[in-house]
C-alpha positions as CSV (number, residue, x, y, z in Angstrom):
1,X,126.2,-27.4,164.7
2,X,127.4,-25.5,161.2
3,X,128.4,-27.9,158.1
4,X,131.9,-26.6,158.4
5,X,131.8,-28.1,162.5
6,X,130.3,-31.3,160.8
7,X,132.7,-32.1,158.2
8,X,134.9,-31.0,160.7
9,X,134.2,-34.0,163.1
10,X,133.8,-36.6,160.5
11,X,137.3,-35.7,159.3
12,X,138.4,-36.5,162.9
13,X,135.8,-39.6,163.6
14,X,137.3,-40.4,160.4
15,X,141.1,-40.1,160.9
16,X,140.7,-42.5,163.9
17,X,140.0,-45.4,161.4
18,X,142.3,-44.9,158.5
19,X,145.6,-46.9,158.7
20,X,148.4,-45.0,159.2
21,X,151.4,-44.2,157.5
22,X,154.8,-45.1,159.0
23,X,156.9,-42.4,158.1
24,X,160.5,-41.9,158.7
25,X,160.0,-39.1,161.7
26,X,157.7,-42.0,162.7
27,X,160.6,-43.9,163.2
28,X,163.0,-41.5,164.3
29,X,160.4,-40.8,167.1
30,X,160.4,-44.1,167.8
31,X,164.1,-44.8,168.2
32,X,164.3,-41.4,170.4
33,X,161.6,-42.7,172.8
34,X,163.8,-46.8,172.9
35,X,167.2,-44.4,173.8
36,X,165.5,-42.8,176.5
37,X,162.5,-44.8,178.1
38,X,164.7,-47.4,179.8
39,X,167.4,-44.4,181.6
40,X,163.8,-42.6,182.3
41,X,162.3,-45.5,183.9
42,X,165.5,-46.0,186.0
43,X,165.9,-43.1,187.3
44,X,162.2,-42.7,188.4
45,X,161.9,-46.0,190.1
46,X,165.4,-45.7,192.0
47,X,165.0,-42.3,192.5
48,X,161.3,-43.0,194.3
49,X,162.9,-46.1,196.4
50,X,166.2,-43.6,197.4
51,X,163.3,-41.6,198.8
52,X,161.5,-43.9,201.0
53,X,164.8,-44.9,201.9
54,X,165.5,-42.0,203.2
55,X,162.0,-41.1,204.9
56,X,161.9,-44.2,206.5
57,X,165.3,-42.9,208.5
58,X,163.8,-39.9,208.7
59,X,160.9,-40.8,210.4
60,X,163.0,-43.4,212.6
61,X,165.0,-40.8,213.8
62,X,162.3,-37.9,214.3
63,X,159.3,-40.0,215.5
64,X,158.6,-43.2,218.5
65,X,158.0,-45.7,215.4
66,X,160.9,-47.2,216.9
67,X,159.4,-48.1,219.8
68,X,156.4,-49.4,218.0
69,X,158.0,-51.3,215.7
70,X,160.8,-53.2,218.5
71,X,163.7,-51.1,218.2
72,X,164.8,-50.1,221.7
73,X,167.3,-47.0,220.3
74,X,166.0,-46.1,216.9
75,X,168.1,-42.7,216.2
76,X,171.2,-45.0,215.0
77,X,169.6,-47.1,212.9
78,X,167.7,-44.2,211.0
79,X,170.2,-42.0,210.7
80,X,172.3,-45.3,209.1
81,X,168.9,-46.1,206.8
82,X,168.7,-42.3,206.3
83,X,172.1,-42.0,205.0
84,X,171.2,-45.1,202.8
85,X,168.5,-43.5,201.3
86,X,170.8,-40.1,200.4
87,X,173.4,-42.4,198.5
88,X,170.9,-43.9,196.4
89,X,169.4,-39.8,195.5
90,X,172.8,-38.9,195.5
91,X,173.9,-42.0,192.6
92,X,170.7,-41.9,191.0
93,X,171.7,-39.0,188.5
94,X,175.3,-40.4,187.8
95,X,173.6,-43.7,187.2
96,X,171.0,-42.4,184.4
97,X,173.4,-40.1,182.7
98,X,175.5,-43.8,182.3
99,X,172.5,-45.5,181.2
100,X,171.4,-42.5,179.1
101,X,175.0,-42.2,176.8
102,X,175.2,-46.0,176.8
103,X,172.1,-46.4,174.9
104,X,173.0,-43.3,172.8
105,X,176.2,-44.4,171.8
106,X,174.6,-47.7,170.9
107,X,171.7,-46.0,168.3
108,X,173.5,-43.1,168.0
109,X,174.7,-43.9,164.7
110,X,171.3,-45.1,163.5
111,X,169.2,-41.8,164.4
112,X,172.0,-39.6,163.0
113,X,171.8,-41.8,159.7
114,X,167.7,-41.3,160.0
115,X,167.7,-37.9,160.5
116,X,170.2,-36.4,157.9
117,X,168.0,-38.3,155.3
118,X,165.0,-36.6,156.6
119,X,166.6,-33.4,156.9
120,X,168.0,-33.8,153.2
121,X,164.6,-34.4,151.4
C-alpha cells in the first residue's frame, strides 16, 4: 500500500469516530424520511398481507388443500378469500397516497420553511 492509499484509510478509519455535525440538509433529510417512512411501511405490510390473501384463495380454488384442510367444497370459499385479497391490492395504493398527503400537509410547511433557507445561503 502507497502513502496516498494510507492516509487515505486513516482519513476514513478516522471519519468513523469524529462527531458529526447536524446540519440543516441533515434535518431536512430527516423530516423527508418521518413524511414518508410511516405511508412506506403501510403500504408494504398491507400490500404483502392483500397478497397472501389472495394466494390463499388462489390456492383454495386451484389445488385439493380443501380437502386437506376440512372444507368439503373449497372453490366458493377461495374465490370469496380470493376476492378479499384483491380489495385489499386494489385499496392499498388509495390508502398510502391518503397517508402520504396527510403527513405532507402536516410538515409541509416545516420542510418548505427548511429548505428555502438552505436554498438562500
Amino acid at each position: 500500500m502507497n502513502r496516498n492509499d494510507q492516509q487515505f484509510m486513516a482519513q476514513k478509519i478516522r471519519t468513523q469516530y469524529m462527531e458529526k455535525e447536524t446540519s440543516e440538509l441533515d434535518a431536512l433529510r430527516t423530516l423527508d424520511a418521518k413524511v414518508k417512512r410511516p405511508a412506506n411501511v403501510f403500504g408494504y405490510v398491507f400490500g404483502s398481507i392483500g397478497a397472501i390473501v389472495m394466494g390463499a384463495g388462489m390456492s383454495l380454488v386451484m389445488t385439493d388443500i380443501g380437502t386437506t384442510v376440512g372444507i368439503g367444497e373449497a372453490m366458493v370459499p377461495g374465490i370469496v378469500i380470493g376476492i378479499i385479497g384483491m380489495f385489499m391490492a386494489i385499496v392499498n395504493y388509495p390508502i398510502y397516497k391518503n397517508i402520504l398527503n396527510g403527513r405532507k400537509k402536516k410538515y409541509g410547511a416545516e420542510i418548505l420553511k427548511l429548505s428555502d433557507k438552505i436554498m438562500n445561503k
